[in-house]
C-alpha positions as CSV (number, residue, x, y, z in Angstrom):
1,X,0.6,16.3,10.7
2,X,1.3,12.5,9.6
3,X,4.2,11.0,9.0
4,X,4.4,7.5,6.8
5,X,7.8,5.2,6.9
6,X,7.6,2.5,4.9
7,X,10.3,-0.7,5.5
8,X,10.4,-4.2,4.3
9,X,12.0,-3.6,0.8
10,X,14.7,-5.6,-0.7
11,X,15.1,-8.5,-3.2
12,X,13.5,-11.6,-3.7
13,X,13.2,-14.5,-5.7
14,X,10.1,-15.0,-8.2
15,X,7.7,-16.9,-6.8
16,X,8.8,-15.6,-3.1
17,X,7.0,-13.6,-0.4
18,X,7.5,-10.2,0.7
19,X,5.7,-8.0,3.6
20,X,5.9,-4.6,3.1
21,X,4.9,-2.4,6.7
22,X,4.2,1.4,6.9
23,X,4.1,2.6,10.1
24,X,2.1,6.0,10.9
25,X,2.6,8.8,12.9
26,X,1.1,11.5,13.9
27,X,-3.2,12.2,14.9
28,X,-4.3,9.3,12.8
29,X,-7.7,9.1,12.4
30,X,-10.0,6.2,13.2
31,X,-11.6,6.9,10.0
32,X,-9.2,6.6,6.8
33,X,-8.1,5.5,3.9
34,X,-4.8,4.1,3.6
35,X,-3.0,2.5,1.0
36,X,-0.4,1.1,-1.4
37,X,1.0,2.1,-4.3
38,X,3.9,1.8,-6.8
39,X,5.9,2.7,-9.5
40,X,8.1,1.6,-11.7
41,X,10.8,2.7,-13.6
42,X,9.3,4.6,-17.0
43,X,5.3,3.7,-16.0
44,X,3.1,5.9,-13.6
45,X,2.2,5.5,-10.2
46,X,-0.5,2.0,-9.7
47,X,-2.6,1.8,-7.0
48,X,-2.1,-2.0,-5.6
49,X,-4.6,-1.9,-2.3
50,X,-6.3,0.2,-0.1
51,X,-8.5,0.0,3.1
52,X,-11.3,2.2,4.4
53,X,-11.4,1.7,7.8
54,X,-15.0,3.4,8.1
55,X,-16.5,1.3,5.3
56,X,-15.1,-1.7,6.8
57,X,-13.3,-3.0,2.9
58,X,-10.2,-3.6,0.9
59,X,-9.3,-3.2,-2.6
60,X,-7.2,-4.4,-4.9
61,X,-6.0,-4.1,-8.1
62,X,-6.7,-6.4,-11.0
63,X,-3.2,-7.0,-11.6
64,X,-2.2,-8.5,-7.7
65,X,-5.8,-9.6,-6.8
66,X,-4.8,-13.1,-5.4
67,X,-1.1,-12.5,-4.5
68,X,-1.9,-9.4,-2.4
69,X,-2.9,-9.0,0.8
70,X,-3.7,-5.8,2.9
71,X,-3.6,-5.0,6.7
72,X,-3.9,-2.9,9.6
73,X,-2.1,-3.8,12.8
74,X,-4.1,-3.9,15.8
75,X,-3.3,-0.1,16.8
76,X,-4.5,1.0,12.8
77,X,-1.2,2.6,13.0
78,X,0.5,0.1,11.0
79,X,-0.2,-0.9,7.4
80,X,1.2,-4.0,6.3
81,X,1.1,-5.4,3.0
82,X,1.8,-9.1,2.0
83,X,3.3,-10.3,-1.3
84,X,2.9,-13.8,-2.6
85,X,4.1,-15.8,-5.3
86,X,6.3,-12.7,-6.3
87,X,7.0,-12.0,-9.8
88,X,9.1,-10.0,-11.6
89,X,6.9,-7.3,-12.7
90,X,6.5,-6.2,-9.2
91,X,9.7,-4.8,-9.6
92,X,9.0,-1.2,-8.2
93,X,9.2,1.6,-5.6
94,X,6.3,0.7,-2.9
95,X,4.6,3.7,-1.1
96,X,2.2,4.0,1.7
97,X,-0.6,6.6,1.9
98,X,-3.2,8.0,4.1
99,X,-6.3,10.3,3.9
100,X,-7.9,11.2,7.3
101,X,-11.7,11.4,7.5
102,X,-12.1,9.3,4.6
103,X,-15.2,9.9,3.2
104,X,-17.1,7.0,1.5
105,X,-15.1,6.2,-1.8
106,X,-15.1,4.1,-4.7
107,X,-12.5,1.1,-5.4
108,X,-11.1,3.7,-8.4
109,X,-11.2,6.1,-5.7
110,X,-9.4,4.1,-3.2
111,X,-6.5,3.2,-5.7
112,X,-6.5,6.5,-7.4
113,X,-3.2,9.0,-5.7
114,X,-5.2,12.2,-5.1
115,X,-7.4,10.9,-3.0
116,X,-3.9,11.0,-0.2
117,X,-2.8,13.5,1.5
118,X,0.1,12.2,2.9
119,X,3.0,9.9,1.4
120,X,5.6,8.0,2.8
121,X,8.9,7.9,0.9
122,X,8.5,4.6,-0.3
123,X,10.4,1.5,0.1
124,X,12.5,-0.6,-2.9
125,X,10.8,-3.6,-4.2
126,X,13.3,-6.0,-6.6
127,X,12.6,-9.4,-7.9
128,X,14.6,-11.2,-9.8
129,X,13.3,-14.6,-12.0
């Protein structure tokens, strides 16, 4: 069993920084996927990055390609994602997830929900212009 907490929510100013953290419990894999979504109020779940830790990549969606930045801490037990140039459409609830034995996956794959198992709770994500 894994268990996801995600921290590092709040408000911020456009054209600030955030960095979001998820930190995992639990048998973690040294092969997964794990990644970041988020959704706002009224629109559907986005995927905004992702890492496969076997296939050595990131991925990113079109909309925060740039501004985003994904990352594993040093015991891949952490998942950190960093923010820039903030902007008011990132406005959103901000969840971590992870698949174990990831198998070889597509970036649609990587950003698309049922590829995860697990699910943190997620984490508020405010910013004001």
């Amino acid at each position: 069993q894994v268990s996801l907490v995600e921290s590092g929510g709040g408000s911020g100013q456009a054209g600030g920084s955030l960095i979001l953290s998820c930190a995992a419990s639990g048998d973690i894999d040294a092969i997964h996927c794990m990644g970041w979504f988020r959704q706002a109020p009224g629109k559907a779940r986005e995927g905004v990055a992702a890492s496969h830790t076997g296939m050595n990549r990131e991925y990113y969606a079109d909309s925060v390609k740039g501004r985003v930045t994904i990352s594993q801490g040093n015991n891949k037990n952490t998942l950190y994602l960093h923010i820039n140039n903030l902007k008011p459409e990132d406005t959103a609830k901000y969840y971590c997830a992870y698949e174990p034995r990831c198998p070889p996956v597509t970036p649609a794959q990587a950003l698309g929900g049922p590829l995860y198992r697990y699910w943190g709770q997620g984490t508020q994500v405010t910013v004001s212009s």
